[in-house]
C-alpha positions in Angstrom: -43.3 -13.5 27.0 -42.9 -13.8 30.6 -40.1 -13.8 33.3 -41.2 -17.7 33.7 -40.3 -18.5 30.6 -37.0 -17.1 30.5 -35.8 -18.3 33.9 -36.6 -21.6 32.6 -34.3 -20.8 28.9 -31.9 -19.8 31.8 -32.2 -23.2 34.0 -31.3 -24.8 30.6 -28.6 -23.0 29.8 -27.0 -24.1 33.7 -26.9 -27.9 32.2 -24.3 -27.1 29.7 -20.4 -26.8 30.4 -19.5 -23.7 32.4 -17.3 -22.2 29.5 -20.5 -22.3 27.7 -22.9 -21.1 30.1 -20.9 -18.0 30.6 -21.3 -17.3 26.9 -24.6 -17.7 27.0 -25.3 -15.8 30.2 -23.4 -12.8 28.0 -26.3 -13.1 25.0 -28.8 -14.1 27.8 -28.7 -11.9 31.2 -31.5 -12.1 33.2 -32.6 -9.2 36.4 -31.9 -12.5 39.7 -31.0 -9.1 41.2 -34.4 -7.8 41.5 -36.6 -10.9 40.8 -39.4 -8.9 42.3 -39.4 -5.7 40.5 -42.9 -4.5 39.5 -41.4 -3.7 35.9 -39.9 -7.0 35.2 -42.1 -8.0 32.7 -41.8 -5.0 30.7 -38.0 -5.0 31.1 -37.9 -8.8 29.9 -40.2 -8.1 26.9 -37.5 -4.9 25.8 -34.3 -7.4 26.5 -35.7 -10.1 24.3 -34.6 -8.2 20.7 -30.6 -8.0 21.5 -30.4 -11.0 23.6 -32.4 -13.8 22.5 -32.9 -12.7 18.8 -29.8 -14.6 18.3 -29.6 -17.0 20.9 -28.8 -20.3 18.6 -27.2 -18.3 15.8 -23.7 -18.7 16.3 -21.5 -21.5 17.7 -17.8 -20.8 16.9 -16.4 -17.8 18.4 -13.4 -16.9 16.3 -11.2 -14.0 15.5 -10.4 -12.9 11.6 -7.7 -15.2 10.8 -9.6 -18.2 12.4 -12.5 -17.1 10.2 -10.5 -16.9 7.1 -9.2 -20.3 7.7 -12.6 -21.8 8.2 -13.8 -20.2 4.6 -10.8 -22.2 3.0 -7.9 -20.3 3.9 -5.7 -19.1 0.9 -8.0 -20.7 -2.0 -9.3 -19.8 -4.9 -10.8 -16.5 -3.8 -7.5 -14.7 -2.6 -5.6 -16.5 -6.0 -8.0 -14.7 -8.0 -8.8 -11.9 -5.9 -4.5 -11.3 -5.9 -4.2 -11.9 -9.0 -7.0 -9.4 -10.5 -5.5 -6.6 -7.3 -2.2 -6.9 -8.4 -2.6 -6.8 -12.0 -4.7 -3.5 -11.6 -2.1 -1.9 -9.0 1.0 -3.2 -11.5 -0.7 -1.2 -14.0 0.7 2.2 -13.1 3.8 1.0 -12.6 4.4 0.6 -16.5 4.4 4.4 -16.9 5.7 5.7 -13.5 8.8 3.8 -14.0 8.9 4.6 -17.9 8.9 8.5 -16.7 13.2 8.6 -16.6 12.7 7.6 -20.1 9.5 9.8 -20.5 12.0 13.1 -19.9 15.1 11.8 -21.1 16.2 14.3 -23.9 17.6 13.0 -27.2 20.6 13.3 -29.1 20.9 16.5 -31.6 22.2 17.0 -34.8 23.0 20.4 -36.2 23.4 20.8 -40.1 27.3 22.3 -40.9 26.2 24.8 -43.0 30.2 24.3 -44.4 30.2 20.6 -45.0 26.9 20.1 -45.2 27.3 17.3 -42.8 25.2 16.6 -39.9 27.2 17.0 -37.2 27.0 16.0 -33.6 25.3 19.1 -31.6 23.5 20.5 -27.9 20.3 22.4 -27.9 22.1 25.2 -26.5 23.6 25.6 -30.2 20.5 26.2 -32.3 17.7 27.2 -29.6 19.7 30.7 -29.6 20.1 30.8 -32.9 16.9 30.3 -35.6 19.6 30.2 -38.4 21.0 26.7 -37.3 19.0 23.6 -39.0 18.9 21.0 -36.6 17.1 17.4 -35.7 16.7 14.4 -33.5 19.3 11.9 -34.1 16.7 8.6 -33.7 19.5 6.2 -34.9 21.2 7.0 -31.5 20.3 4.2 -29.0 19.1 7.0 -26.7 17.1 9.0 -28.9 13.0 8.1 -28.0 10.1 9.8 -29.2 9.0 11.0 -26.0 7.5 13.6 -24.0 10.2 15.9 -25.2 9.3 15.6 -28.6 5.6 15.6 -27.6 6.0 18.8 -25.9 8.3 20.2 -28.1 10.4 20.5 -24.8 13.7 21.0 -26.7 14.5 24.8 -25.7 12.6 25.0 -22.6 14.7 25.4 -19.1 15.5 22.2 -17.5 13.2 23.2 -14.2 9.8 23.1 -16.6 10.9 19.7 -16.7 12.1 18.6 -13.0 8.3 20.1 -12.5 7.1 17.3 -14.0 8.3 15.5 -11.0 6.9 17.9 -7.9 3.5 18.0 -9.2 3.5 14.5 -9.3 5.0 14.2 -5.6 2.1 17.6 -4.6 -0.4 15.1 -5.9 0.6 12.7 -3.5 0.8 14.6 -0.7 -2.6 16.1 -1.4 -3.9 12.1 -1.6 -2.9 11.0 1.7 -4.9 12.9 3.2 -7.9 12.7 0.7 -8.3 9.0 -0.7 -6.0 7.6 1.7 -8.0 9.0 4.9 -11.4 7.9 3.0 -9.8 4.4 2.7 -10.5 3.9 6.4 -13.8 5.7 6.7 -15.5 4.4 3.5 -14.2 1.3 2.3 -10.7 -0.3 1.0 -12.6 -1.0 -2.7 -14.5 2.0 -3.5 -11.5 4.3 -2.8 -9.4 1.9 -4.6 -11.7 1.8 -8.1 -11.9 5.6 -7.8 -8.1 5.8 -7.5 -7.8 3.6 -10.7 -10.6 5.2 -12.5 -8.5 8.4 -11.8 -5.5 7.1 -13.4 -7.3 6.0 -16.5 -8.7 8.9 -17.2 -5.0 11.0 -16.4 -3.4 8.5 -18.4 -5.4 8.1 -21.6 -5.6 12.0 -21.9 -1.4 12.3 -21.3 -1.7 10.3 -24.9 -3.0 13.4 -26.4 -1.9 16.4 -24.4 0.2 19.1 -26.0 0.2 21.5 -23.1 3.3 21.1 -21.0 0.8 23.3 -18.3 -1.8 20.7 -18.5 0.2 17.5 -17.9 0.9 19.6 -15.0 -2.0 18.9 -14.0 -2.5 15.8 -15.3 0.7 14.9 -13.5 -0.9 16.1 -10.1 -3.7 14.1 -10.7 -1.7 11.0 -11.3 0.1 11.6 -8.1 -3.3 11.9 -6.3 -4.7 8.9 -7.4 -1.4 6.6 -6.9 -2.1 7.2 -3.2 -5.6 5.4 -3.6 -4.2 2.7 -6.1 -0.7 2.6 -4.0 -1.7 2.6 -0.1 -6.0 1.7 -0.1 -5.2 -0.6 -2.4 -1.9 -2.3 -1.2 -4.5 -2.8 2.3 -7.1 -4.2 0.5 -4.9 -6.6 -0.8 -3.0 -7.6 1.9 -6.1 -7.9 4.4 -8.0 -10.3 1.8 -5.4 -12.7 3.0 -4.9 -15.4 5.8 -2.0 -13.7 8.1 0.7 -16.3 7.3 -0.1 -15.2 3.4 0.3 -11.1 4.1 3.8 -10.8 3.8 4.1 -13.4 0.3 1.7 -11.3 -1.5 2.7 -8.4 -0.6 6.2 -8.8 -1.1 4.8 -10.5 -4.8 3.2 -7.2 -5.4 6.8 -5.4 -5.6 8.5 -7.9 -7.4 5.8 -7.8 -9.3 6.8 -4.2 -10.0 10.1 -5.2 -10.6 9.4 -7.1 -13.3 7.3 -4.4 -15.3 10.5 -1.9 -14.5 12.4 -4.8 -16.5 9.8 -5.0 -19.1 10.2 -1.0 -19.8 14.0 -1.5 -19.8 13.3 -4.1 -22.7 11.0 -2.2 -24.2 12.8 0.8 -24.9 16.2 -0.9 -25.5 14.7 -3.8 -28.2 11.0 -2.8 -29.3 10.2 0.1 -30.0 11.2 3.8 -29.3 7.8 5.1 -29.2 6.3 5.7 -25.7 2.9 5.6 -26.2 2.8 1.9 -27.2 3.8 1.4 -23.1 0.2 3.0 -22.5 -1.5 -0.2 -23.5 -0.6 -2.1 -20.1 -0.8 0.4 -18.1 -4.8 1.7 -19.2 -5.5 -2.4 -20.2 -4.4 -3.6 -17.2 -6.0 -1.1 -15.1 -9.2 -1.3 -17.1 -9.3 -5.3 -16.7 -8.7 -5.6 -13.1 -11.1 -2.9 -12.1 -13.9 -4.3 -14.0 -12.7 -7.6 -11.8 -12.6 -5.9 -8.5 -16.4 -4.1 -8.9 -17.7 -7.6 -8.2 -15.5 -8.5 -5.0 -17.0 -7.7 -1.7 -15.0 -5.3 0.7 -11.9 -6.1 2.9 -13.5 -8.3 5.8 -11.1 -7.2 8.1 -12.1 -3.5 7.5 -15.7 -4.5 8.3 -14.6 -6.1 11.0 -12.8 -2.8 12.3 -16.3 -1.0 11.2 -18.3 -3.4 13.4 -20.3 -4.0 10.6 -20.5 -7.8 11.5 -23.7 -8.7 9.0 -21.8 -7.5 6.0 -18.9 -8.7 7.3 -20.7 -12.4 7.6 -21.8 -11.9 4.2 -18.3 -11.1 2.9 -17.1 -14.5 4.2 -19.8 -16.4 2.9 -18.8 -15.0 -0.1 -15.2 -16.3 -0.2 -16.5 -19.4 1.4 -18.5 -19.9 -1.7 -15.8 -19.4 -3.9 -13.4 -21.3 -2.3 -15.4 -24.5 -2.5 -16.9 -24.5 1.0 -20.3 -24.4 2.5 -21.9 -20.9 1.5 -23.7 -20.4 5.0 -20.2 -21.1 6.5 -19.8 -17.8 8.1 -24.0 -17.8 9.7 -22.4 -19.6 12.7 -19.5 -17.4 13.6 -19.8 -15.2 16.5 -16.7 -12.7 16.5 -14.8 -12.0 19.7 -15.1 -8.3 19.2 -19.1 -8.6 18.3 -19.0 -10.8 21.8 -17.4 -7.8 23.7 -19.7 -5.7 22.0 -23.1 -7.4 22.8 -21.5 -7.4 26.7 -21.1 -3.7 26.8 -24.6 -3.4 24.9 -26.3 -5.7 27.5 -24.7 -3.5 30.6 -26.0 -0.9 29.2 -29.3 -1.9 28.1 -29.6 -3.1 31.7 -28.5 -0.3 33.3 -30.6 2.0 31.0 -34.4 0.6 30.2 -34.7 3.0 27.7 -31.1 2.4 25.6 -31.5 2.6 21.9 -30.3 -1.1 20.5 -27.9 -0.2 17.6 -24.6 -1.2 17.1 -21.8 0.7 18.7 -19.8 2.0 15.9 -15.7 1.6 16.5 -13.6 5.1 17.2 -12.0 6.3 13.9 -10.5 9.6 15.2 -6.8 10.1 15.1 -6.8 11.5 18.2 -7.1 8.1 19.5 -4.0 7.0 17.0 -2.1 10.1 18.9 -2.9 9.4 22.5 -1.9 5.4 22.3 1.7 5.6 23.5 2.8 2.5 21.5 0.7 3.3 18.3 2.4 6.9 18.4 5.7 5.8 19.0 5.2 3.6 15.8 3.9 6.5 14.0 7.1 8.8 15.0 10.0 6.0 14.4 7.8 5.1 10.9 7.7 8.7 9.5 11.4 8.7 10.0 12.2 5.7 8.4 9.7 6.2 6.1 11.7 9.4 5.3 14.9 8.1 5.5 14.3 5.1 2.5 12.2 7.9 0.4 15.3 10.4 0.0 17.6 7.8 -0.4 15.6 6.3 -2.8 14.9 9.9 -4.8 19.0 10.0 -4.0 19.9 7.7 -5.9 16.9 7.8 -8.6 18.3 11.3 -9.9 21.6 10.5 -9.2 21.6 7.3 -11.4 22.2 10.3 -14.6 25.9 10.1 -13.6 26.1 6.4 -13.0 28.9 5.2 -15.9 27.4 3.8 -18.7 24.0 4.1 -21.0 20.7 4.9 -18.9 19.2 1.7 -20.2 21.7 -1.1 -19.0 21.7 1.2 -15.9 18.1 1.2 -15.2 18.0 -2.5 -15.7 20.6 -3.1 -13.1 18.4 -1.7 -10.5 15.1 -3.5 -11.7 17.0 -6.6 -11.2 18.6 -5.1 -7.8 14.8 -4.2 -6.9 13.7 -7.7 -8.2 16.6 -9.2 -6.2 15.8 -7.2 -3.0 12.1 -7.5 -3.0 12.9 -11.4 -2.7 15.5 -11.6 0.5 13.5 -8.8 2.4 10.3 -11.3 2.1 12.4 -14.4 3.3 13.8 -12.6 6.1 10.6 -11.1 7.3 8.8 -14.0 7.1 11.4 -15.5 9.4 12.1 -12.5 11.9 10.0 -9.6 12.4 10.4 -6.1 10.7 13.2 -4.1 13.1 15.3 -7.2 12.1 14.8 -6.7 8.4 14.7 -3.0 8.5 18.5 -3.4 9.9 19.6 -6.0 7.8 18.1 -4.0 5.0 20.0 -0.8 6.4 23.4 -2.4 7.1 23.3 -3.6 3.5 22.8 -0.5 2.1 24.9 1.2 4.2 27.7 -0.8 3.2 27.3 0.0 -0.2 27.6 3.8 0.4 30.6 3.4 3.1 32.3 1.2 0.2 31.5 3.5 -2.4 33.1 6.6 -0.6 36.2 4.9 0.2 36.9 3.8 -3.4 34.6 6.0 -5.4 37.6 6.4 -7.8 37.9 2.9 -8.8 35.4 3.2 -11.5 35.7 -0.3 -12.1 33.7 -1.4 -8.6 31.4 1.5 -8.6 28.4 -0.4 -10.6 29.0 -3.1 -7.4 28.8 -0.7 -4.7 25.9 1.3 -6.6 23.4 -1.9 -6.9 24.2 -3.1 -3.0 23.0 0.4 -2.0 19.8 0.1 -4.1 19.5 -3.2 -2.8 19.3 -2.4 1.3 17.1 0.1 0.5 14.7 -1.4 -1.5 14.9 -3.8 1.3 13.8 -1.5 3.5 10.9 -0.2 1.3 9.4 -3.5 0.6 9.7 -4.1 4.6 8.2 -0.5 5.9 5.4 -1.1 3.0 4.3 -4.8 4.5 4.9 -4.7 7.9 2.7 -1.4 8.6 -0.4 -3.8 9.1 2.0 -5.1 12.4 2.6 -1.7 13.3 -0.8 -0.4 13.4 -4.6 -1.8 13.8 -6.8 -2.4 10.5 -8.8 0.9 11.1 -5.9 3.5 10.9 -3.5 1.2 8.1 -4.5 3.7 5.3 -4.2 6.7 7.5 -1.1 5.6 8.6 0.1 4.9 4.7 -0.7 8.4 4.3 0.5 10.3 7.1 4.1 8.4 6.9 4.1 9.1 2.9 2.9 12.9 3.2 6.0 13.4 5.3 8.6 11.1 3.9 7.8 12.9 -0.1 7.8 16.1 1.7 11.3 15.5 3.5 12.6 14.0 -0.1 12.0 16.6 -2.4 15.6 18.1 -1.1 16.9 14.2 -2.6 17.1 15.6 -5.8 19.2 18.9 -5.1 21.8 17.0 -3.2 22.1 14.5 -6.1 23.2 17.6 -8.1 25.8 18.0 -5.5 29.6 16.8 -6.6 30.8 13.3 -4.3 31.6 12.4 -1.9 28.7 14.7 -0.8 25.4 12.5 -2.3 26.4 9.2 -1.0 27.7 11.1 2.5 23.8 11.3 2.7 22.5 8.3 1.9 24.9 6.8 4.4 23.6 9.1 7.0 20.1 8.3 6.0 21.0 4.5 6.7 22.4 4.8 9.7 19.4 7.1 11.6 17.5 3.9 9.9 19.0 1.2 11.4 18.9 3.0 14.7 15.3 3.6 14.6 13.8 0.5 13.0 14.7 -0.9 17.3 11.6 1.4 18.6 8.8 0.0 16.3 6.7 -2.3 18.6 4.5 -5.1 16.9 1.2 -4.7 17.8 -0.4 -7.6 15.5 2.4 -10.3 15.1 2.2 -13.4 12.6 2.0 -16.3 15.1 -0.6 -19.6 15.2 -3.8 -19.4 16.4 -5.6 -20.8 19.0 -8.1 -23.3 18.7 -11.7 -22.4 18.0 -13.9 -22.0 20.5 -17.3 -24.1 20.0 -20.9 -23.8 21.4 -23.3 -26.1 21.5 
């Protein structure tokens, strides 16, 4: 090829509209500066692979969201896709939120060796004494064949069993900076199946274990791979979607959770005392919507953040397809940050003869998460609302033993609080932006803690003032959990999940020593907790905000 030739391909490209000719002078530069060099032909011949390879392959320059909208928008790939994410993620949540059950210890009976009457007793009675007969009263409404029983837990020291619940938190702090890192280096779906295959495996074998040592472990292990199921996979799903769709799913993800908490509530209350029957969902669910998520591709926008822009056309042909439109649909995209990338490729190639052409991979470090002012400010003001809603929800978790009234009409008060809460924090961030919800959220459940400390003894209102502070803060959790994907750019969301969860279970596990604690003392922290909330949710800064989109731009 000579220069001829592509002066003329240049002449051509002067006859369209100038919007378009500068495009086009981006994919095709030409050397007008030294139209006379001795090396020109060489030069032209090198040039020709990056900038003319593609010339007439792309006509729409778009951003994500455009793109997603041109494949069909919300259709039938993100209803399925959604449905077959959630269902695997909801899976866990059958025998995390079963665990209060899980460790609950029965009701005793000790034989009156008098009477010979079985008489109302506390382990305390016969786990000194080997002389003392003694059994489970099952026909109490609270008795369940649980890990207790399992374990044969009945003698052991109640801090064996509270470390049930710190190896599961040390396996999560241990994940966010395993799978949730790897989430934004390898891939949202490959961390995410590993993450599930992990709780498969941890779950199945729990069904057999005898070993209170070993569900230690397997506890850990659980806790590990919640991070992958829990954070990679909460991103996956939420960047499958078109933006105006993020914050519906991912506020049906938690209510989603809500309704399995209800469903263990049921369970255990009318069906069946036996907790290894609540296994099925949780291993079938998880089993079912991992075999459906091998075949999906990978989060485009994580591609997109990777600069991997021919899988990432591939991706979206591949929910074109599916969603009923053309499947060469995304062959004429050209994204704007592929557009800035050729421009900085072609500087350079023209600048430097010998330049390598390979694409420019996108900086990953943290350090560039730390030195952006606005991103670290959102990473500071996160962690401590992150922190903040985590004790208080620990708080009032452990502290829920004390509420009035049985342990299974009091959990399913706060599934339907949760249920109740995940539903008005969705509406309201859907129709503000997150500080606004995080201090409605905070207010709410503030006032439930300022109410319950001024009339704590009217035992009456306490359920009332109990459920509006589980409410605000559940609020608050379903807000910090959507809205990080405005706080933060697609390739540092999973970090971001984990570094904002490694310190916020870290700051918690004091949540349930101060539970312990008589009142006013508990709920003198949670209103603290609020408060520092509500003050701090004003700092966050959006970075990507929910807003229409331009109009696409076309070449010809």
């Amino acid at each position: 090829m000579n220069y001829s030739k592509f002066r003329d391909l240049g002449e051509n490209a002067k006859s369209s509209q100038s919007n378009q000719e500068q495009e086009l002078q981006n994919l095709h530069p030409t050397n007008q500066d030294n139209p006379n060099d001795s090396r020109e032909g060489q030069e032209i011949d090198e040039v020709e692979p990056i900038n003319l390879m593609k010339a007439d392959s792309y006509r729409q320059i778009v951003d994500m969201d455009q793109a997603l909208e041109l494949c069909g928008g919300f259709g039938k790939f993100q209803l399925i896709g959604s449905t077959f994410l959630m269902m695997a993620m909801v899976s866990s949540a059958f025998f995390l939120y079963s665990f209060a059950f899980l460790e609950h210890k029965p009701q005793y009976q000790c034989l009156n060796q008098e009477t010979q009457i079985w008489e109302t007793c506390l382990s305390l009675q016969f786990c000194n004494n080997p002389d003392v007969q003694w059994r489970i009263n099952f026909e109490d409404g609270e008795s369940i064949h649980n890990l207790i029983e399992q374990l044969n837990f009945h003698c052991e020291p109640d801090y064996k069993l509270g470390l049930f619940g710190s190896f599961f938190l040390l396996g999560i702090v241990v994940g966010c900076f395993t799978l949730a890192r790897a989430g934004d280096i390898y891939g949202r779906r490959k961390v995410f199946i590993i993450g599930m295959i992990s709780q498969i495996i941890v779950c199945t074998t729990i069904l057999f274990s005898n070993s209170i040592y070993f569900d230690y472990v397997l506890l850990f292990l659980i806790g590990w791979a919640i991070t992958g199921k829990q954070f990679v996979g909460f991103s996956y799903l939420i960047e499958l979607q078109p933006a105006k769709q993020q914050v519906i799913m991912g506020t049906a993800m938690f209510m989603l959770e809500a309704v399995a908490y209800l469903f263990i509530c049921a369970y255990f209350s009318y069906i069946s005392k036996y907790w290894q029957y609540i296994q099925i969902p949780t291993i079938g669910f998880a089993v079912f919507g991992v075999i459906v998520v091998y075949f999906f591709p990978e989060s485009p926008r994580f591609l997109l953040s990777q600069n991997r822009f021919t899988d990432l056309r591939d991706t979206l042909n591949t929910i074109a397809r599916i969603n009923g439109k053309n499947p060469k649909t995304a062959n004429d995209f050209q994204f704007k940050e592929e557009q800035t990338q050729k421009n900085l490729l072609n500087q350079k190639f023209t600048n430097n003869p010998d330049f390598n052409d390979e694409p420019m991979s996108s900086s990953h470090s943290l350090k560039e998460l730390c030195l952006d002012k606005t991103l670290r400010n959102n990473l500071i003001f996160s962690c401590i609302i992150w922190s903040c809603s985590m004790f208080n929800f620990y708080l009032i978790t452990f502290y829920l033993k004390y509420f009035p009234g049985s342990i299974f009409s009091n959990s399913k008060w706060f599934a339907v609080s949760d249920f109740i809460s995940f539903l008005i924090s969705g509406n309201i961030l859907k129709r503000t932006n997150p500080q606004k919800t995080l201090f409605c959220s905070y207010l709410f459940s503030g006032l439930g803690s300022l109410t319950y400390l001024l009339f704590y003894w009217d035992v009456r209102l306490v359920p009332l003032f109990i459920l509006m502070s589980r409410i605000g803060n559940s609020m608050a959790f379903n807000t910090v959990y959507v809205s990080n994907n405005r706080l933060f750019p697609t390739k540092f969301m999973t970090s971001t999940y984990g570094i904002v969860n490694f310190v916020s279970h870290l700051y918690a596990i004091g949540a349930p020593l101060m539970a312990e604690i008589s009142d006013p003392y508990p709920f003198t922290a949670f209103l603290l907790h609020s408060c520092i909330g509500a003050i701090c949710s004003f700092f966050l800064k959006e970075i990507n905000k929910e807003q229409k989109q331009p109009e696409t731009v076309m070449i010809h």
